[in-house]
C-alpha positions as CSV (number, residue, x, y, z in Angstrom):
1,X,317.2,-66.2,130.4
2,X,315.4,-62.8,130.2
3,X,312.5,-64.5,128.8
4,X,312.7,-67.3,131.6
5,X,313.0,-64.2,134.0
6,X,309.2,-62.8,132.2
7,X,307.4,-65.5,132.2
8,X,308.2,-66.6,135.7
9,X,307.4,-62.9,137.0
10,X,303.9,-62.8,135.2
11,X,303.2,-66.2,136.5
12,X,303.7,-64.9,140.0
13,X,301.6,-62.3,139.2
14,X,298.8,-64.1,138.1
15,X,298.6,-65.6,141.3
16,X,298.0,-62.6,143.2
17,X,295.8,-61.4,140.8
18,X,293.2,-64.2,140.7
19,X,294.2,-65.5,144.0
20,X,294.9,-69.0,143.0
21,X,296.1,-71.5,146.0
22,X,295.8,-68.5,148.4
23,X,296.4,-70.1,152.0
24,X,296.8,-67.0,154.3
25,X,294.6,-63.8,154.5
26,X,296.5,-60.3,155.8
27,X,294.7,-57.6,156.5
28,X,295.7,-53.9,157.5
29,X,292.8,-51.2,157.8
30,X,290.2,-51.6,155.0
31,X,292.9,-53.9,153.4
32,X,292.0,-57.5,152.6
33,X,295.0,-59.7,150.9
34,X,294.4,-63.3,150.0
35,X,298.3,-64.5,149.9
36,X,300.8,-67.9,149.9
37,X,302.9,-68.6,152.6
38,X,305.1,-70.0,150.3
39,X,305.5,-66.4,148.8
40,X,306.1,-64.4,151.4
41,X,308.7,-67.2,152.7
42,X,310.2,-66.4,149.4
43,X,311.1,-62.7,150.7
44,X,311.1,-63.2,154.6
45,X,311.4,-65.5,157.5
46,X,309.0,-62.8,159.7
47,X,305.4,-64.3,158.9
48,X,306.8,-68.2,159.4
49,X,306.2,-68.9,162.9
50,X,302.2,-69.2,162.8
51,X,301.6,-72.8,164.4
52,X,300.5,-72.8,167.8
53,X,298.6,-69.1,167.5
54,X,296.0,-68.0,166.4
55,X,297.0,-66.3,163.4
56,X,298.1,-70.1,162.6
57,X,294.6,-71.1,163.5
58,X,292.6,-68.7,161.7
59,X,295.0,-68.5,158.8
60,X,294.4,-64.5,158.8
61,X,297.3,-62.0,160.2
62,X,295.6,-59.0,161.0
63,X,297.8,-55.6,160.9
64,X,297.1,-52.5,163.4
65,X,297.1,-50.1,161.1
66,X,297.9,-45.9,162.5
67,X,295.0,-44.1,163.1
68,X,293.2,-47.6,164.9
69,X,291.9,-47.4,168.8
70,X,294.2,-48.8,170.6
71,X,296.8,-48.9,173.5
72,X,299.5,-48.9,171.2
73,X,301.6,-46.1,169.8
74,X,300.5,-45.3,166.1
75,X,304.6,-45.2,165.6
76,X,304.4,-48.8,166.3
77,X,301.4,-49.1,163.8
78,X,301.3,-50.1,160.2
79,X,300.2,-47.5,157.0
80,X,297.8,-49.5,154.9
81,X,299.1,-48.3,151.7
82,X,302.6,-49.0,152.7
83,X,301.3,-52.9,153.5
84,X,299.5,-52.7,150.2
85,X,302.7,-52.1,148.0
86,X,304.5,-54.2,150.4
87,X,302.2,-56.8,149.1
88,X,302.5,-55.6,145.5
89,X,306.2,-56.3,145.8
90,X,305.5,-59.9,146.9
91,X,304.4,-60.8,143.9
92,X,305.3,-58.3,141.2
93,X,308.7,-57.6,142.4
94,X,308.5,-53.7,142.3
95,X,305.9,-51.0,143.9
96,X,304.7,-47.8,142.5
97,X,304.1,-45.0,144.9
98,X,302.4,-42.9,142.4
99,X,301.1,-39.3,143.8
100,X,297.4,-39.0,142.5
101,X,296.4,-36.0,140.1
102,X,294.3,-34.7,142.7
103,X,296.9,-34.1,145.1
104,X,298.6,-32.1,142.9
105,X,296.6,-28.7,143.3
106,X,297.1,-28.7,147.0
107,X,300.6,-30.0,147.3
108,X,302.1,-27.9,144.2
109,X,300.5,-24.6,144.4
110,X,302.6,-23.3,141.6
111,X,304.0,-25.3,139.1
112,X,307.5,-23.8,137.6
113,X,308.9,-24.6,133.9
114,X,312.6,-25.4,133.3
115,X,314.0,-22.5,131.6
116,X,315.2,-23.2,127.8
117,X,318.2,-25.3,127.5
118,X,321.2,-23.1,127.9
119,X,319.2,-20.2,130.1
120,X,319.3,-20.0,133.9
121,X,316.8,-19.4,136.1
122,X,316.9,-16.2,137.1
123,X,314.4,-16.4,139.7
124,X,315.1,-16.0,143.1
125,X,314.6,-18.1,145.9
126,X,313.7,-22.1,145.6
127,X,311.5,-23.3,142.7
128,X,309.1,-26.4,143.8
129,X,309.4,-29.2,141.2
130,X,307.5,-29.8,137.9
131,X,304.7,-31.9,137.4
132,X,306.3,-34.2,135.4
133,X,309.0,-34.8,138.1
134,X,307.1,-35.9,140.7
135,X,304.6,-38.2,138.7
136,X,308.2,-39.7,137.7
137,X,309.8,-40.4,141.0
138,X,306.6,-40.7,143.1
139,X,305.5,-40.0,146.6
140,X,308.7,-39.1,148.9
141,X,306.5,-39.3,152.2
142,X,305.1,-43.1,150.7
143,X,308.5,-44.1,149.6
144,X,309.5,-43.5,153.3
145,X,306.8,-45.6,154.6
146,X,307.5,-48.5,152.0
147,X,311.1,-48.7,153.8
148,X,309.7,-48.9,157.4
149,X,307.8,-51.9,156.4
150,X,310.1,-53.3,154.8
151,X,312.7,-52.8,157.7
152,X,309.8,-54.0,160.4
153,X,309.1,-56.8,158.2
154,X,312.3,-57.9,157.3
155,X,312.2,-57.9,153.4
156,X,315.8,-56.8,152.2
157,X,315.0,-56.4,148.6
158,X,312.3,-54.2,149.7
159,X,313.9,-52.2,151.5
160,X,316.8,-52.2,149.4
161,X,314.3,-51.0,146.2
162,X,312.5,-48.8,148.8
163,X,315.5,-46.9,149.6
164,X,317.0,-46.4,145.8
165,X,313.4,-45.0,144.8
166,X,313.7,-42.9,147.8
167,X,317.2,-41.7,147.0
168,X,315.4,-40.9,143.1
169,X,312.3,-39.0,144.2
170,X,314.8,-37.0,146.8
171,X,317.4,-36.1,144.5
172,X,314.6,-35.1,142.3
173,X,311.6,-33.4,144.4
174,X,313.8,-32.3,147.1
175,X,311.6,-29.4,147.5
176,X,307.9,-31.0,147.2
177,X,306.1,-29.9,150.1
178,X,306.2,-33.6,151.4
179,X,309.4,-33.3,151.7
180,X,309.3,-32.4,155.5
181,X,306.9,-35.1,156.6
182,X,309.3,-37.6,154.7
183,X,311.9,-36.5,157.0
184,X,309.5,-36.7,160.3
185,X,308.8,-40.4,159.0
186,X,312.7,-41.2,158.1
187,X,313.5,-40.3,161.9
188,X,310.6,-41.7,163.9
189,X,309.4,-45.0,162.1
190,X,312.9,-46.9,162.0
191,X,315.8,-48.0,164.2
192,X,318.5,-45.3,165.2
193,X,321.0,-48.1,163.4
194,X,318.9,-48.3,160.2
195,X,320.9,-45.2,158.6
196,X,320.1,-45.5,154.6
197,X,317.1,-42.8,154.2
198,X,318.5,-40.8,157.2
199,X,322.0,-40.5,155.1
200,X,319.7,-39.1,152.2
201,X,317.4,-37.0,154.0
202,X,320.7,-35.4,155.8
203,X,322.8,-35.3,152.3
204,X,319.7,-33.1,150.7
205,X,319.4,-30.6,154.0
206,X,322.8,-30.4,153.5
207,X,323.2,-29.6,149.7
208,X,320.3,-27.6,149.4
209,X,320.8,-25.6,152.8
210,X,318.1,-23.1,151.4
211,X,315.7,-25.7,152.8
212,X,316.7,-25.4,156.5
213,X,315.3,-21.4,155.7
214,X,311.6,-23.3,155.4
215,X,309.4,-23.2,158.9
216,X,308.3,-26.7,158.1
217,X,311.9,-28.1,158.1
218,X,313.1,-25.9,161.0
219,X,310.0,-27.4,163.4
220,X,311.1,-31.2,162.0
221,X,314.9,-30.6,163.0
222,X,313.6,-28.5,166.4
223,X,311.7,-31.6,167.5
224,X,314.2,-34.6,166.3
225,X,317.8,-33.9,168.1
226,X,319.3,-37.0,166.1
227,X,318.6,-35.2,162.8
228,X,320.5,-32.2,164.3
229,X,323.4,-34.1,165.5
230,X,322.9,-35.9,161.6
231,X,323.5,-32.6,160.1
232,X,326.2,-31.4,162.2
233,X,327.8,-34.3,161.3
234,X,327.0,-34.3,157.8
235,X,328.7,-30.2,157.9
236,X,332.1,-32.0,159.3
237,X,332.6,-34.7,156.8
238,X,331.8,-37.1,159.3
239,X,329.8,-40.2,157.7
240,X,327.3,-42.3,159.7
241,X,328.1,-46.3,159.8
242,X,325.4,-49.0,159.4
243,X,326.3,-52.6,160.6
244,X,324.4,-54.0,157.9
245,X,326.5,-52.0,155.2
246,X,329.4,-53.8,153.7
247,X,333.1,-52.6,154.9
248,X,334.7,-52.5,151.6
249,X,332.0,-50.0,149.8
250,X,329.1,-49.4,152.1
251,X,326.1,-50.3,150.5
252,X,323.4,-53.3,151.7
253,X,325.0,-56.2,152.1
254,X,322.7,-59.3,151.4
255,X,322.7,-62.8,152.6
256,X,323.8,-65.7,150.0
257,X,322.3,-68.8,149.8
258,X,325.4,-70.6,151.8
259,X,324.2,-67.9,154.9
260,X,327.5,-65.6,153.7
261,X,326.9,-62.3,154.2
262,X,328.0,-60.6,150.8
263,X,327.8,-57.2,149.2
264,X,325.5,-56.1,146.9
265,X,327.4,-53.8,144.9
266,X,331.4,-55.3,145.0
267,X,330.8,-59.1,146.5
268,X,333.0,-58.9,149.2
269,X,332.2,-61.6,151.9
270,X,331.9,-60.7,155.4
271,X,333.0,-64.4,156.3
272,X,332.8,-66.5,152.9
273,X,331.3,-70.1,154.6
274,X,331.4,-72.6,151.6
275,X,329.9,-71.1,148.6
276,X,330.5,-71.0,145.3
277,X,328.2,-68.2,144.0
């Protein structure tokens, strides 16, 4: 089955890749993507309705991407390398939000070692991550904006791979110094009710409480009152509640192919329908 799996994935692949039986064009900034319809069917219902406008017409969906001249908010904007790995996921089934070399001298001014095995630390104060760790886990800030588009475009698996890669990179590069513009785009990008990255970002303030001593952090709670009331909360045991989580366990539910709402971690059924999964 494995193999089935393979071969079926690197198919799919191909067909981004040489852009065979491409019927729909999407573009976001300097972005061009020659796509199926079928495809993206295949992860949501959002980019279906195309007969009878123009994007139906002209076969092209064209993106406003943040930073573009127009009336709109650049909230409500898309970031072109979050489309991009949105796209990536389409047909490859995974993203990487990798955080160039060059990035590195700016973003990491001083790069600390993990003491020996069996030592501690004893350096005061809080240590920015290694190298190594953040090559591993990837961008937090891109992670962040994978999850919006996801959650705008209504891919679940996205979003749900979005936010465990988040959770990762967090847990891992808690202190990179993107770490405060990850928050800023947690809070401002998605729906008060869309609580998965928020319970992370609020989790790490919370553990590593050193961080709230960091001017950067202090100016993102300042300026976003729900992240205050997040933490608060988060200092009284209090947990927040997503609709879309399931009520047994609280992770993402999913939908089933009978239209049954059902867990992705323990399979209970929000109302069970007829199906035999």
């Amino acid at each position: 089955m494995d193999q089935i799996i393979e071969v079926l994935k690197t198919r799919l692949a191909l067909l981004s890749e040489r852009e065979l039986f491409s019927d729909l064009t999407i573009t976001c900034g300097s972005y061009r993507f020659s796509v199926h319809q079928v495809v993206l069917y295949l992860h949501t219902d959002y980019f279906q309705p195309l007969k009878g406008f123009k994007e139906g017409d002209s076969q092209t969906i064209a993106l406003k991407a943040i930073g573009t001249d127009d009336e709109d908010d650049d909230v409500a904007n898309d970031d072109p390398e979050a489309v991009r790995l949105m796209v990536d996921f389409f047909y490859h089934l995974d993203y990487k939000a990798d955080l160039g070399d060059e990035d590195f001298t700016d973003k990491i001014p001083t790069i600390t070692a993990e003491p020996p095995s069996g030592k501690k630390n004893k350096r005061k104060g809080i240590q920015p991550p290694s190298y190594q760790m953040v090559k591993e886990y990837g961008d937090l800030l891109l992670h962040a904006k994978v999850f919006a588009a996801a959650v705008k475009y209504q891919v679940p698996a996205l979003k749900a791979l979005a936010a465990s890669k988040f959770k990762h990179a967090v847990n891992a590069n808690w202190n990179h110094p993107t770490f405060a513009d990850a928050v800023h785009n947690v809070y401002t990008t998605t729906p008060q009710e869309v609580v998965e990255l928020r319970d992370i970002v609020a989790d790490a303030l919370n553990t590593h409480s050193d961080l709230l001593e960091k001017a950067e952090i202090e100016t993102v709670v300042l300026d976003i009152p729900r992240l205050a009331f997040d933490l608060m909360k988060k200092a009284k045991g209090h947990k927040n509640v997503n609709p879309s989580s399931c009520q047994a366990c609280g992770s993402t539910r999913i939908i089933c192919s009978c239209g049954a709402e059902v867990c992705s971690n323990c399979n209970y059924y929000v109302h069970a329908g007829f199906c035999f999964r």
